[in-house]
C-alpha positions in Angstrom: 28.2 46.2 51.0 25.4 48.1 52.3 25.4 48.0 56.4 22.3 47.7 59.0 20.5 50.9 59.8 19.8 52.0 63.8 16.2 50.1 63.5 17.7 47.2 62.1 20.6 46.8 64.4 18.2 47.0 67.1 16.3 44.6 66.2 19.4 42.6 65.3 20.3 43.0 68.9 16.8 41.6 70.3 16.9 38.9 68.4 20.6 37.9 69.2 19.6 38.2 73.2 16.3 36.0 73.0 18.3 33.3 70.7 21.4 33.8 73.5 18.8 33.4 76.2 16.7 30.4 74.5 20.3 28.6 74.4 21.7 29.8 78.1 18.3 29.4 79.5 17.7 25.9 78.0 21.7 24.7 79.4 20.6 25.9 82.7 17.8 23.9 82.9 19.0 21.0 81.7 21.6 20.9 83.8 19.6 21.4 86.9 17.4 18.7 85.5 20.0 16.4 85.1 21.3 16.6 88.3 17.9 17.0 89.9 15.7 15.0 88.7 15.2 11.5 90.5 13.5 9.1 88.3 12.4 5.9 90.3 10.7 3.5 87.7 11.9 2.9 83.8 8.7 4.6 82.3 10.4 7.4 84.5 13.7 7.2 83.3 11.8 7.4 79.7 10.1 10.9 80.8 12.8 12.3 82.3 15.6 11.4 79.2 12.5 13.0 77.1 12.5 16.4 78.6 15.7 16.4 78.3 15.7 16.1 74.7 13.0 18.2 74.1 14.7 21.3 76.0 17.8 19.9 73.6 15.5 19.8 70.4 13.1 22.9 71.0 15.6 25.6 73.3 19.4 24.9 73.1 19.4 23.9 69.4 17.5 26.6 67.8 19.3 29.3 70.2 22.6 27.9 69.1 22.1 27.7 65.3 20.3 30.9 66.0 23.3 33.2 67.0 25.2 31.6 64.2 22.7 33.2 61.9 22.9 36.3 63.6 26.7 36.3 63.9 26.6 35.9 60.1 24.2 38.7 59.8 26.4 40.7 62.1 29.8 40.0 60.4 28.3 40.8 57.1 25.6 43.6 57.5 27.6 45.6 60.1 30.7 47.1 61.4 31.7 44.8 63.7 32.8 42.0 61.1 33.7 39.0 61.7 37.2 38.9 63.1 38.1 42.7 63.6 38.2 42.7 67.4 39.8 39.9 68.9 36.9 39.3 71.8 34.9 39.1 68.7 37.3 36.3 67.3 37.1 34.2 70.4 33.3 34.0 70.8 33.2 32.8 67.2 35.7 30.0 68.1 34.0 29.3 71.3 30.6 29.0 69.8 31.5 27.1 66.4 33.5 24.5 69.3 30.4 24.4 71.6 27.9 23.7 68.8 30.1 20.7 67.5 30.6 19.3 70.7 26.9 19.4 71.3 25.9 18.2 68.1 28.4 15.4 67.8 29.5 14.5 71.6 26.2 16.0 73.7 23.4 15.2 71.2 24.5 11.3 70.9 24.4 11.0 75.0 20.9 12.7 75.3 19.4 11.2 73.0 20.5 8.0 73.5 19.3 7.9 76.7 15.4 8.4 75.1 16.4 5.2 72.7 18.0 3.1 75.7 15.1 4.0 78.1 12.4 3.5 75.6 13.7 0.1 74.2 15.0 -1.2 77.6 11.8 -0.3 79.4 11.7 -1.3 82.9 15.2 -2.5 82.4 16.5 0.9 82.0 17.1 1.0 85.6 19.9 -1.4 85.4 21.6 -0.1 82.4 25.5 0.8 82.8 25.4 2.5 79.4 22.3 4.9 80.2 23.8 6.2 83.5 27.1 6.9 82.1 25.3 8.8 79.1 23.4 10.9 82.0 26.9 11.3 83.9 28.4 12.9 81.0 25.3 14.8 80.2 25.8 16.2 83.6 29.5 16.9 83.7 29.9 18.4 79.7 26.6 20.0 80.1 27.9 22.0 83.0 30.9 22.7 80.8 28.9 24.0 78.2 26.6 26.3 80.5 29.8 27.9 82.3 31.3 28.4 79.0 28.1 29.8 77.7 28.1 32.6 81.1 31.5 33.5 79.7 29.9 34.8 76.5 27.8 37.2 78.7 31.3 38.7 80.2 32.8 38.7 76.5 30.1 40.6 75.2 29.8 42.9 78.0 33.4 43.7 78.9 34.6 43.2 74.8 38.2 42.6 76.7 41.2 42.5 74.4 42.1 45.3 71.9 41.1 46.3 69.0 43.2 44.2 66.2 46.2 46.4 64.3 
């Protein structure tokens, strides 16, 4: 199979780095956020699960399922493969990992915080279930955002030899 050109892999690149940062960036603030932010009132609580979603729906999805894309591309269209340098292997498994846990175990807290805080209304406040959601959003979203750092020093350093 025909491989990327020196234009293209450029170009490759800059698109892998803004989809990386779109993903990193968009953990980092909603972790801040979420251990930040001090809503006071349950129209509050509402905003504040909102933006959180929508840095969720608009930055950390479309950077993750980005740089699957790109990894595809990457694997297919250039000399790097898929699994022929063993740094290589373990961001694939880290990524496919983080984007199930965010889609399946992440997603479901965030956004039903905007579903409890929007049909609770002022009740919100008072609700176990939404400050256990926001507790775990906290603790696995700081998971997620160290783990996502730890792609930056894979990528840089490409640690572990080449495979035989």
């Amino acid at each position: 199979m025909k491989t990327l050109g020196a234009k293209g892999l450029k170009n490759l690149k800059m698109l892998h780095l803004f989809l990386a940062i779109m993903w990193i960036g968009g953990a980092m603030a909603m972790t801040i956020l979420a251990f930040t932010g001090k809503p006071k009132t349950g129209d509050e609580l509402y905003m504040f699960s909102r933006i959180l979603q929508i840095i969720d729906d608009y930055l950390i999805i479309p950077g993750a399922m980005g740089n699957i894309l790109i990894g595809v591309v990457y694997g297919v269209w250039t000399k790097w493969g898929f699994f022929k340098q063993n740094w290589l292997t373990v961001k694939w498994i880290i990524t496919i990992v983080q984007v199930l846990f965010g889609t399946f175990v992440l997603g479901p807290w965030i956004n039903g915080n905007v579903e409890l805080a929007q049909t609770l209304g002022q009740e919100v406040i008072s609700s176990a279930d939404y400050f256990h959601n926001l507790k775990m959003t906290q603790t696995w979203g700081t998971v997620q955002t160290i783990i996502l750092f730890s792609f930056i020093v894979i990528s840089v350093l490409k640690p572990w030899k080449k495979k035989a």
